[in-house]
N, C-alpha and C positions, 0 to 999 in steps of 0.2 A: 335427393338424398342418396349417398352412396354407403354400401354397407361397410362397417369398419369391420376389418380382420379381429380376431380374438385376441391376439398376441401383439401389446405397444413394442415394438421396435425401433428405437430410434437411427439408429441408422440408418433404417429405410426410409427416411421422409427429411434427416437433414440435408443432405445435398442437394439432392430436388427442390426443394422450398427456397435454398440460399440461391441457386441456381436461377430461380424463377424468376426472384425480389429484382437481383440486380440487372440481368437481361431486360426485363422491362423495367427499368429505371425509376423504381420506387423506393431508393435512399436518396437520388435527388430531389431538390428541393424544387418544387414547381406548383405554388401555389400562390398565385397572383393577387396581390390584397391583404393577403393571409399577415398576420403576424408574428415575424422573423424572429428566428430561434437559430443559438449557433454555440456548438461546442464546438473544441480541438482539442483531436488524441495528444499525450507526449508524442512527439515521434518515435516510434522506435527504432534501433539500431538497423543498419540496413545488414548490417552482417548477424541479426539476431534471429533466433526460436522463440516461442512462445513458452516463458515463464510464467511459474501459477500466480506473481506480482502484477503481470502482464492481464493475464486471467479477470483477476481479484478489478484491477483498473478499467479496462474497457469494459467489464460486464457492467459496471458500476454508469458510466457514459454511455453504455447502449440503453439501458432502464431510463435513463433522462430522455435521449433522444425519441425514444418509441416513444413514449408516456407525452410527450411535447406532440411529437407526429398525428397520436390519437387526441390528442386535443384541437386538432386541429390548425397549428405552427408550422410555417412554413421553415422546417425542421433541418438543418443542414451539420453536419458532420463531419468536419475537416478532416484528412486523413493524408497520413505522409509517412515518410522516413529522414532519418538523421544521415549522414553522409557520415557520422564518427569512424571521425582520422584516424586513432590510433590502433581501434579495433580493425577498422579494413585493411588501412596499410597491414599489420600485422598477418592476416589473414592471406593476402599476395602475396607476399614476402614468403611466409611458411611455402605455399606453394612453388614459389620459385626455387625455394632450397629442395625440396624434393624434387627439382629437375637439375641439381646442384649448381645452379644461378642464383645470385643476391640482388638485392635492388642496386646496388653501385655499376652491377655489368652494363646497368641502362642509362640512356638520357635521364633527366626528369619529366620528358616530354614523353619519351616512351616507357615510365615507369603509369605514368596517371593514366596511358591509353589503356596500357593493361587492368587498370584498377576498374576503369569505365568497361574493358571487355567481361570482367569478373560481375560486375553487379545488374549487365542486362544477363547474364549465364544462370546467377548463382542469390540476388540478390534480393529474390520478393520470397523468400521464405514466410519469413512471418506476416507478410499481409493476406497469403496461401491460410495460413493458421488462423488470422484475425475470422478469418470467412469462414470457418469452421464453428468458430466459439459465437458465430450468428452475428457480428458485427454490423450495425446496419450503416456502414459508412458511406459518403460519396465519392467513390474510386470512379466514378469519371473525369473530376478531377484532381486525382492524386497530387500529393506533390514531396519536392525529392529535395532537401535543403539545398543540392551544388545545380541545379538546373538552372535554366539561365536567368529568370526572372526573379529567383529568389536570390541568386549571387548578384543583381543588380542591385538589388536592396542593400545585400553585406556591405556591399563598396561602398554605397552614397552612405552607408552608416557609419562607417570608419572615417571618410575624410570630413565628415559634416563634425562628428567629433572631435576630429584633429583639428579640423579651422576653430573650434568653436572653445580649443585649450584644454579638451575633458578627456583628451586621448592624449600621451603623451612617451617617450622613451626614458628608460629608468633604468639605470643597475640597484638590483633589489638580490635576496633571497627570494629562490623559485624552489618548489618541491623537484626535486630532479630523478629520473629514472634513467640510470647508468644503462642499464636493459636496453633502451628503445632509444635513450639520445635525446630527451625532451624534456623540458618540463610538462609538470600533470598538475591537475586540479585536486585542493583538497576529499574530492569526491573520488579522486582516483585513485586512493592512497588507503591502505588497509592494515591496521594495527594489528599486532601479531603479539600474543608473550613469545619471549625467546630466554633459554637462560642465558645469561650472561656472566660477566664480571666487572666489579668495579676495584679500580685501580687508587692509590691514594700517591702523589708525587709532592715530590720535595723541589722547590724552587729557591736557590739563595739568594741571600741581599745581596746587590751589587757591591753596596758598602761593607761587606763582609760582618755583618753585626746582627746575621742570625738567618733565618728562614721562614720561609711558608708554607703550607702544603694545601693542595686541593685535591680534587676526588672526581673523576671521571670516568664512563662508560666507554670514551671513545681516545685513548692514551695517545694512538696514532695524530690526531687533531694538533696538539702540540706545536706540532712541527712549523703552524698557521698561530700559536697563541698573541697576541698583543696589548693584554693586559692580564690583572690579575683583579677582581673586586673583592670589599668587602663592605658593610654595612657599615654606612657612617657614623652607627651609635654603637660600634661593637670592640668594648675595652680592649680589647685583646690585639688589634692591629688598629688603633688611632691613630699609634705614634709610626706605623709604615706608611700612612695612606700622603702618597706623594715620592715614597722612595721608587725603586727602582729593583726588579728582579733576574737575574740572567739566567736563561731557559738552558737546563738540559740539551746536549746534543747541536743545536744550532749557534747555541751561545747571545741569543739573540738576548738586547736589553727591553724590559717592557715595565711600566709603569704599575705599581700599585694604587686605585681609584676605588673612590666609594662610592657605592651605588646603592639603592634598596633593593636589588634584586638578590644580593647576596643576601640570606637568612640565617643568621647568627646561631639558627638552631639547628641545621641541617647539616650533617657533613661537619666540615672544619669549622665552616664559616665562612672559606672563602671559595672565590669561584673562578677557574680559570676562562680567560675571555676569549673566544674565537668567534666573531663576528663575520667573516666569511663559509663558514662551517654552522654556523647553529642561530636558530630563528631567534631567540631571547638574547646571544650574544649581540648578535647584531643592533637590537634597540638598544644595549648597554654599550657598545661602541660609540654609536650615534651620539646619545647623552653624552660620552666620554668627547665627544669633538671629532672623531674618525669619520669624514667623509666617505662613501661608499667606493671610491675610484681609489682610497688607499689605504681599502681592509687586503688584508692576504689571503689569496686562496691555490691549497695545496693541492686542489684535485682537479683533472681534465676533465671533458665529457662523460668517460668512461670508469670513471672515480679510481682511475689511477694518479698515483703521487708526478706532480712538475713542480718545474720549480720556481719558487715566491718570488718576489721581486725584488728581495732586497740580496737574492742569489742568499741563502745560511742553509739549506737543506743540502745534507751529502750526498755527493750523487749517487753513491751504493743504495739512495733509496728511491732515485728518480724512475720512472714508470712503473715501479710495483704497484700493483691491484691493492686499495685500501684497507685488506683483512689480510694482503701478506704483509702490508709494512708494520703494522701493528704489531705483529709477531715479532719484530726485528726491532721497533721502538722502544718495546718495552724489554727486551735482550739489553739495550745500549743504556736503557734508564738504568735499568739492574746493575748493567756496567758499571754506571757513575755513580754510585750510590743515589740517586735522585727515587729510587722508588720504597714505599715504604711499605714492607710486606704487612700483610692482613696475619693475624693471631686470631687462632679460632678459639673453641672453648676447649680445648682440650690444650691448648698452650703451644701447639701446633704455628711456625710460621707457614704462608703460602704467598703467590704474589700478589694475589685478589681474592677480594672477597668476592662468593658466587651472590650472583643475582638475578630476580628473574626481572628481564627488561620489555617496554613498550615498544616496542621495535616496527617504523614504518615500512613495508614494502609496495612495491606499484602492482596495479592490483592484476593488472593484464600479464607484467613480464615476470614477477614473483620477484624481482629484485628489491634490497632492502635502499629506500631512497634517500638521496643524498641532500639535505638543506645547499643550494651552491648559488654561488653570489656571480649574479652574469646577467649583460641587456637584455630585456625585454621591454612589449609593448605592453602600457598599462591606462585603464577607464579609470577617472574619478572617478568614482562609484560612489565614495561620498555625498558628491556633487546631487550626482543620478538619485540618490537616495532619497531627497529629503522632499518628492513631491510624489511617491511611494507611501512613506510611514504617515502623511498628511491625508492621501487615500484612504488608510484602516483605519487612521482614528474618526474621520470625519462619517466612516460607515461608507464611503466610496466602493470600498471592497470589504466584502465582507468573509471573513475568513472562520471556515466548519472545522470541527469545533474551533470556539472561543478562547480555548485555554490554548492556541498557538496565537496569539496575538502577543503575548508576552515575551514569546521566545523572538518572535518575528522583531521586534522593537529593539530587545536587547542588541540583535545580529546586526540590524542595520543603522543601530544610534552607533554602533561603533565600527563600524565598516570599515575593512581595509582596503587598496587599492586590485583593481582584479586586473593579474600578469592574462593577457588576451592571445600570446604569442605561444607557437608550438613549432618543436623542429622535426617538421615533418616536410614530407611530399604531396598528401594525398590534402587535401582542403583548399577552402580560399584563401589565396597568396595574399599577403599584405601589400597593400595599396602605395609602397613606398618605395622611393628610391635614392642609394645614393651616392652622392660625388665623392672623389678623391679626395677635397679641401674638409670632407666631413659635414657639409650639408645634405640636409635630408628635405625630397619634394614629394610630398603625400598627392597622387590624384586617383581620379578612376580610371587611367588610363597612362602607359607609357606614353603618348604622344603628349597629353596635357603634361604631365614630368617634365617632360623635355620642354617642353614650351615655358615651364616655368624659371628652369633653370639655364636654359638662352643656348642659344646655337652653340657649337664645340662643345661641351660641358660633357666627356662620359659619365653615364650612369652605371648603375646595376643595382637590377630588383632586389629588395631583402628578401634571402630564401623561403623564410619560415611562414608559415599557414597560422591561422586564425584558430583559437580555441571557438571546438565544437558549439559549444555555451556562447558562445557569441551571437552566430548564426541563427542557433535555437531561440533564443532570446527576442527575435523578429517575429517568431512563429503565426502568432495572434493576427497579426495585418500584412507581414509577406505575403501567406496564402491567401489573401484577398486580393493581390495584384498591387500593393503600394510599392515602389512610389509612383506608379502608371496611374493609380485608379486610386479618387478619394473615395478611401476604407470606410469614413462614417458616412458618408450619403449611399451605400449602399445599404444603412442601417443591420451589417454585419458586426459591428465595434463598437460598444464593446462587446464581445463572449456575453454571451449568461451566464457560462461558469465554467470554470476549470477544478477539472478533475486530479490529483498529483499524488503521491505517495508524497509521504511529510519529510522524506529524506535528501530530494528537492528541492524544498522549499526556499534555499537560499541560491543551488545554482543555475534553477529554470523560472521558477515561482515568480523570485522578487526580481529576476534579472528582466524579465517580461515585464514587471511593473515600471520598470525604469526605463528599459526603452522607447514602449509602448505609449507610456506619459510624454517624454521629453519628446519622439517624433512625429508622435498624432494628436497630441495633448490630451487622451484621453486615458482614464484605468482601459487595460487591454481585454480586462474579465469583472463579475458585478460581486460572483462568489467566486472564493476559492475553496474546495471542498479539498481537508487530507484525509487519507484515510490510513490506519496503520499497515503492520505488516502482515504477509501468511506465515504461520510457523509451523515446525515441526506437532506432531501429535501432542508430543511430552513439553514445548513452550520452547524449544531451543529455536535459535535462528538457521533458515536453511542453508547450506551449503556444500557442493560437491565434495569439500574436504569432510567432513562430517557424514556423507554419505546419505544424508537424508530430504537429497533434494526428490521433488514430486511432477510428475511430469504432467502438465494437462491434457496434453494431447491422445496420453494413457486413460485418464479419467473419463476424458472425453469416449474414449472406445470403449469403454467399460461399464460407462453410466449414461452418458447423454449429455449434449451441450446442455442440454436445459436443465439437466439438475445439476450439472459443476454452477451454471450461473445461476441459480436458485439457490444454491448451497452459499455462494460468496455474498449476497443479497444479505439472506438471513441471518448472516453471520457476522455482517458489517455493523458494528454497534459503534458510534464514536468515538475515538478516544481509545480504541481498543483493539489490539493486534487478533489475528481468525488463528483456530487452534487447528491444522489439518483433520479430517474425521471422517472417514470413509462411512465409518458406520450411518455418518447423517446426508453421506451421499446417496448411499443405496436407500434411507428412506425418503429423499426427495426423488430418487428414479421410481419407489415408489408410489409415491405421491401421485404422479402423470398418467401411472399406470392407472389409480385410482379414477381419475380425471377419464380416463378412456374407458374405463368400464361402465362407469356412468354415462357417459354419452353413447355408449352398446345397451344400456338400458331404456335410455331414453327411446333411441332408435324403435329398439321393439315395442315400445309402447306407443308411437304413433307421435313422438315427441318432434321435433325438428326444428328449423329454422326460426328462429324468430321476423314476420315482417315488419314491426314498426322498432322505434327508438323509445318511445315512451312506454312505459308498462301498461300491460291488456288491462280490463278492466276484473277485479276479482270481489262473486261476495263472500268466497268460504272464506276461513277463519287461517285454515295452513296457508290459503294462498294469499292474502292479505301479508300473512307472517312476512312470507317470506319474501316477500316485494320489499318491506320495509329493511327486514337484514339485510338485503342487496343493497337498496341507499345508504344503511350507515357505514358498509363496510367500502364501498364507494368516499364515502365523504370520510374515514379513516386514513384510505390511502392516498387519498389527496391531500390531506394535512399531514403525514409522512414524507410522501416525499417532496414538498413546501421546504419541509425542515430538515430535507439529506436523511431521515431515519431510512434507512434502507431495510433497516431490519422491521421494523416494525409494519411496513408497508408489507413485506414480505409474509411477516405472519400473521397479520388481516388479512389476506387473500389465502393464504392456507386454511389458516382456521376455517375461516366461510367455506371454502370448498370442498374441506374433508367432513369438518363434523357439521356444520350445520344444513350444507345440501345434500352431500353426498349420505351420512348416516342418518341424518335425521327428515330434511323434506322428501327425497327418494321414498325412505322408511314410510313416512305418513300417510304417502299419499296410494301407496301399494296397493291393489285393488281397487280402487273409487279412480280412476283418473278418466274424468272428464273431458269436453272441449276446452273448459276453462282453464283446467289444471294442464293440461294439454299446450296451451297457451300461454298463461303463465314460464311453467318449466324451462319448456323454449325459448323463453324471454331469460329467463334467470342465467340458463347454461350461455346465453350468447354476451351476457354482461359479467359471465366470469370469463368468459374465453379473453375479454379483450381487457380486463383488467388483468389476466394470467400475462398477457401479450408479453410486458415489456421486460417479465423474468422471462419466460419460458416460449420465448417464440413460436417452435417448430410445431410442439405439441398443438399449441392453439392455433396456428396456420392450418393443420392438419386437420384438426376435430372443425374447424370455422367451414370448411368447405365439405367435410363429408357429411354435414345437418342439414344443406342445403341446397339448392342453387341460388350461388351470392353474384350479387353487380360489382363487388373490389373486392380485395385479398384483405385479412385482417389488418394487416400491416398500415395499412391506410383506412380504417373503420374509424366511428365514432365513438370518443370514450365516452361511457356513460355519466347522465347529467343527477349529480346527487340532490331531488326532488322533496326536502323534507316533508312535503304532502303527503306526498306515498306511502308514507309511515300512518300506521293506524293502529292508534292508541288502545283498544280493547284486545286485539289481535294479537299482536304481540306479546303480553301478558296472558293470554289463555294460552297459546302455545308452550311458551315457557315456563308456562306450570305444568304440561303436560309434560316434559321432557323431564324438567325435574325428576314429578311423579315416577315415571319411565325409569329411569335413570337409579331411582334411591331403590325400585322393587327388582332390577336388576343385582346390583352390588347385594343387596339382602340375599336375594339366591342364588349369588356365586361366592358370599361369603359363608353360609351353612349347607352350602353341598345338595341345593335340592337340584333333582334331576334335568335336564333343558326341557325335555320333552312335559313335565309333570304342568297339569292347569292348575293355578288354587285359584281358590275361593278371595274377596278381597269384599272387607268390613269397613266401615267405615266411622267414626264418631267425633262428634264433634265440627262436624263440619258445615257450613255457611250457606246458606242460598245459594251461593255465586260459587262454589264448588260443587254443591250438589248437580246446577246445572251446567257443568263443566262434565262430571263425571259420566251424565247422560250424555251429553255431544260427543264423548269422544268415545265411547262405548268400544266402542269397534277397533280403534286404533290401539286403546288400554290391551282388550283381548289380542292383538294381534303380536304387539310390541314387548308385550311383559308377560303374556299365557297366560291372564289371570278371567277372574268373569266378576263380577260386582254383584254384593249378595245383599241382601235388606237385613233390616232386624243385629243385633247384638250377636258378635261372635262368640262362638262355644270354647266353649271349657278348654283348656288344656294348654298343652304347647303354643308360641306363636310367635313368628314375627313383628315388630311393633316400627314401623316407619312413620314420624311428621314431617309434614308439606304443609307448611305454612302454620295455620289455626288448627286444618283435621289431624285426625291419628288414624294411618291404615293400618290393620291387624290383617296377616296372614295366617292363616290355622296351617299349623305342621304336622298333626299330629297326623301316624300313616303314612307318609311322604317319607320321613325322613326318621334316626334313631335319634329324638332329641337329647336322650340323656349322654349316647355314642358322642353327638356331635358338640353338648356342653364341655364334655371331658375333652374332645381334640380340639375344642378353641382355647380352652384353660392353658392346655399344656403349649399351643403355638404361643399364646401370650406370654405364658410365663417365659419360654426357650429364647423369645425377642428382646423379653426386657431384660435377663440377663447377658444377650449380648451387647446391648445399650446400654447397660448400667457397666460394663467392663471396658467399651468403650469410652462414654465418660470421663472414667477413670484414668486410661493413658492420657486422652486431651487435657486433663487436669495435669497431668504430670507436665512441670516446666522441662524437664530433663527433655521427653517426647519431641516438644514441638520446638524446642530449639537446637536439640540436634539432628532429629530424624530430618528424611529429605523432604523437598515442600512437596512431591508428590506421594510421597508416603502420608505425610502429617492433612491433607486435602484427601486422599479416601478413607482414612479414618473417621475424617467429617461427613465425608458421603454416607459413608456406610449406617454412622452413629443414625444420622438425620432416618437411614432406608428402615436402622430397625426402630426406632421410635415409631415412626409411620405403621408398622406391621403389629407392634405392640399395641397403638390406639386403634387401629382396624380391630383387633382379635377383640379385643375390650369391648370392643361396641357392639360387634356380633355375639356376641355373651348377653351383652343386655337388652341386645333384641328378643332373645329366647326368656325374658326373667328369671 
């Protein structure tokens, strides 16, 4: 036994401890027999920090893994990073502009070597931080999505696809980022309000026999329109639906079509159609018979104005940037009389009405993106889908909480095609190549290309890279070595579970399930746990614009890994986003502290190590108690985390630790501590260390070795075996009567102000055999615990306290102690000062006006408040009637 310093420090024991784990190689799995257990982290970004979502996620997967590990699971822990393209690239790029070089001054060959010299330089930050936040992963072997064994995997998954018809080339609308030159993933795209304006134009009949007018946010689009819709049950334009409209500016002629897209009640009615420019036009194209190779589209890469194909855009507007032609469109509508000003309330014309709009931007370059109609590679996803959604219903995968199984179903019964293609540098190249005559030879290799397409044939590689989410999507069985190594006779696949944020869930989650079935034929995980999100204090969502993002790595220096992961645990409720709360950090750094001074207690009393597994043998009554709390609180936490309650696991191992060993068996046993008791304790503190384990690592690493001299580090200890034997039915029950007891002649003389130090006398009536001889057993614990002494015969006359426990009535005599009629008068008046702020409370919460205008955190502490003085009102009340 080594003596613990007075002062818990965390700092001083996490580095050391994390240091120890992994040098001797106790996150690897090496347990021969054992029954295999296997999570995988998301990877994260290889250009990323640790964020508190970050935090919130691996704390969550490292409690699995430890809790697995001390069960005895040959416990494994995939651990990696994503290669994300657009973040890195971007990332080199910035770099190379502050040496004022772009990516174009290089090859592509020596742009990627530099991306590769950047991420052995610059590029394990966050797996630096994962090790910090106690992570018990297998980083021996790491894995790195563009490494070579997993981009063999990329390959053989791309062309196995492509043979197999499920991968294919398409001119679609792709979300486009003028910023970066790519298309991006709905995931990468971030709605913004912006104010705006909406426009209303005038379009005539070709036949000259009248007009139309529509209403748009984007005027400049125009320039691309090719039809006009309108509802084919809407009076007002039946007799156009088939004429013919001549656009503004270009002159162009376009049809009037009916569609049900247009809404009779919105706007005009009608809707101008730009199916090359906008995601809804283009399905109304479609319908309309507009094959995709003869939509028009006005904008380049870079979302400036080129020109259409049928040559009608003026060139005075050819390469303007999309927000200067606009300015210039809508000058030439004005011109033509084609625009129809907005009339405010004041009778005011203008040329649009303000508006605040939904405005997409890319989320990396801030640019607002562009819907744009260009090839891309695209997955039936469809296809992919339908042996996914056949997994959750059949309970194949079982998805935490339940109430995302609805959302999961609706997303993939209607699934769209997933665009796979990115116009980058930095990722896996797509597998394709092609000829002049316009054929295209998908293999894993340029030589197989050429083989297929026959001697003389030139080729050339399609530049564009593989969306990141492709890659990821392997994650499950690449890190296992597939396609080298079958994945399920390794009895690695599937997962036991995956851990994800719910924001995910459609472009890692289900894309995992689709892969993962179609090329191993197996689900890739058995659970899928979401969890929500971390928010601001006040419920807002975090973000640097906002200014209220949290850093962990701050928390971490400020509180301890063990209580930021303590704190995410307890907080994890399903279904339900974590409110940031430093206050409940610093009392879970508390908490530890708690934990450590108890085992400085134990220490000095001769306490220590425990040598067996099973519990000593005990015949006092506290120590009997207390074996039995141990198993139930044992057998709580295993039915917790069974069922992902994180939180509830969490505060069954507090509760147990704070009040009921640390204040209460400690307390008990103060003075009498025996060999038994002696033994016991030892046993008790060594069966919280290792259930604290899988929150609170360091702390319990720490206090597991200074009780003892041990044969292995906690980290690899036995969790304890929940023995309902051990529980002893009389025991239990005379304890907890005594605590009660304890407990009500406390709150009595801290609620009438008698002094700490004052002994009273304590009466008793009415009370049972089995109380009586309760009262004599604990004699000594009564006097120690509550000052009082137990007195025979019928209490005297006067003042007194009146407390039941159970059937008896204790009577405290006050009288002398205290100024009972002093202390009548200032309970009267605390009651009365509470219930008049409760009854005025009330009163706003009654008010509709209150709670449907005020804010919802105004309208929620008034509830707090109302709930704190009622509470204070019935206390005063009751201590009133303690006195008669």
């Amino acid at each position: 036994m080594s003596e613990l310093p007075k002062t818990f420090d965390p700092a001083a024991i996490e580095a050391r401890w994390y240091d120890h784990w992994e040098r001797n190689g106790l996150f690897h799995p090496e347990r021969p027999g054992a029954e295999p257990w296997t999570i995988v982290n998301p990877p994260p970004n290889v250009t990323g920090s640790l964020h508190i979502g970050h935090a919130l996620d691996n704390t969550l997967q490292d409690i699995l893994v430890r809790h697995a590990r001390l069960k005895g699971k040959d416990a494994l822990w995939v651990v990696g990073t994503d290669h994300a393209g657009i973040a890195t690239q971007m990332v080199v790029e910035r770099q190379l502009n502050e040496r004022q070089q772009k990516r174009t001054d290089f090859t592509r060959e020596e742009f990627v070597a530099k991306v590769w010299e950047w991420k052995a330089e610059s590029g394990g930050e966050i797996t630096r931080q994962l090790r910090r936040l106690g992570c018990s992963m297998d980083w021996a072997n790491e894995r790195f999505t563009m490494d070579e064994g997993f981009s063999r995997a990329v390959l053989k998954v791309f062309v196995d696809l492509y043979n197999q018809g499920l991968i294919y080339r398409d001119k679609r609308l792709v979300n486009w980022d003028p910023g970066l030159g790519t298309a991006i993933s709905d995931l990468e795209v971030e709605t913004r309000e912006v104010q705006g304006s909406f426009w209303k134009l005038r379009y005539p009949l070709a036949d000259g026999s009248g007009s139309i007018e529509v209403q748009t946010t984007r005027p400049e689009t125009m320039l691309a329109d090719m039809a006009v819709a309108v509802h084919p049950d809407d009076e007002r334009y039946r007799t156009m639906i088939g004429k013919q409209v001549r656009l503004p500016i270009t002159g162009r002629l376009v049809p009037v079509i009916p569609d049900e897209h247009a809404d009779p009640t919105l706007g005009t009615g009608a809707v101008k159609i730009t199916p090359g420019h906008d995601f809804n036009d283009f399905e109304v194209g479609r319908r309309a018979g507009f094959k995709p190779a003869e939509m028009l589209n006005m904008l380049d890469a870079r979302a400036q104005v080129t020109q259409t194909a049928d040559g009608l855009i003026p060139e005075d507007l050819i390469g303007l940037d999309r927000f200067e032609a606009r300015k210039l469109v809508v000058a030439r509508l004005k011109d033509e009389g084609a625009l129809v000003p907005y009339v405010d309330k004041d009778g005011a014309e203008h040329d649009a009405e303000p508006r605040t709009i939904q405005t997409p931007y890319g989320d990396r370059s801030g640019v607002v993106i562009e819907p744009w109609l260009t090839d891309q590679w695209y997955v039936d996803a469809a296809t992919l889908a339908k042996g996914p959604i056949e997994a959750v219903r059949s309970g194949a995968i079982r998805i935490v909480p339940k109430t995302w199984e609805k959302t999961f179903f609706n997303w993939m019964e209607n699934i769209q095609p997933w665009c796979v293609s990115r116009q980058l540098w930095w990722g896996h190249r797509i597998p394709a190549w092609f000829a002049d005559d316009g054929r295209i030879f998908v293999a894993a290799s340029e030589e197989e290309a050429q083989a297929q397409a026959g001697a003389g044939v030139a080729l050339r590689q399609d530049p564009d890279v593989l969306d990141t989410w492709f890659s990821s999507a392997l994650w499950p069985f690449a890190t296992m070595g597939w396609p080298d190594t079958d994945v399920k006779a390794l009895g690695r696949y599937p997962n036991d579970v995956l851990i994800s944020g719910f924001d995910i869930l459609f472009f890692w989650d289900a894309r995992m399930m689709m892969q993962g079935m179609h090329f191993v034929g197996d689900v890739p995980f058995r659970t899928l746990y979401l969890h929500g999100l971390v928010r601001a204090a006040d419920g807002q969502k975090m973000s640097k614009s906002k200014g209220n993002v949290v850093n962990p790595l701050g928390l971490i220096d400020k509180y301890g890994a063990d209580a930021l992961r303590f704190f995410m645990a307890a907080m994890e409720s399903q279904g339900r986003d974590i409110k940031m709360d430093e206050k409940r950090l610093e009392g879970y750094r508390n908490f530890a502290t708690k934990l450590w001074n108890a085992a400085r207690f134990c220490q000095a009393n001769g306490i220590g190590a425990s040598r067996a597994i099973e519990p000593p043998a005990a015949t006092q009554p506290v120590n009997k108690w207390i074996v039995g709390e141990t198993v139930k609180t044992v057998q709580a936490i295993d039915l917790a985390i069974a069922e992902f309650r994180f939180d509830e696991s969490a505060n069954a191992i507090y509760q147990f630790t704070w009040g009921t060993f640390c204040d209460w068996y400690l307390e008990l046993i103060k003075g009498q501590i025996d060999e038994e008791t002696r033994a016991v304790a030892g046993w008790v503190l060594d069966q919280i260390l290792v259930m604290l384990h899988p929150f609170m690592p360091f702390v319990t690493e720490e206090l597991w070795n200074a009780m003892g001299d041990r044969p292995y580090p906690i980290i690899v200890a036995r969790w304890p075996m929940p023995d309902a034997r051990a529980i002893d039915p009389e025991a239990g029950p005379e304890i907890d009567w005594l605590i009660r007891l304890v407990s009500a002649i406390r709150a009595a003389r801290s609620e009438l102000n008698v002094p700490p130090g004052a002994r009273l006398a304590l009466h008793v009536q009415g009370a049972n055999p089995a109380t009586t001889a309760r009262l004599a057993a604990n004699a000594a614990a009564l006097g120690r615990l509550a000052r009082v002494e137990t007195q025979g015969g019928a209490a005297p006359a006067g003042g007194a306290a009146q407390i039941v426990v159970d059937e008896a009535t204790f009577i405290l005599p006050l009288e002398g102690v205290i100024d009972i009629a002093a202390e009548k008068a200032r309970l009267a008046k605390a009651a009365e000062a509470a219930e008049k702020e409760r009854d005025s409370l009330a009163a706003r919460l009654a008010n509709p006006s209150f709670v449907e205008r005020a804010k919802p955190e105004a309208v929620e502490k008034a509830r707090a408040d109302h709930s704190e003085k009622s509470s204070e009102a019935e206390k005063y009340r009751a201590a009133l009637a303690r006195l008669g």
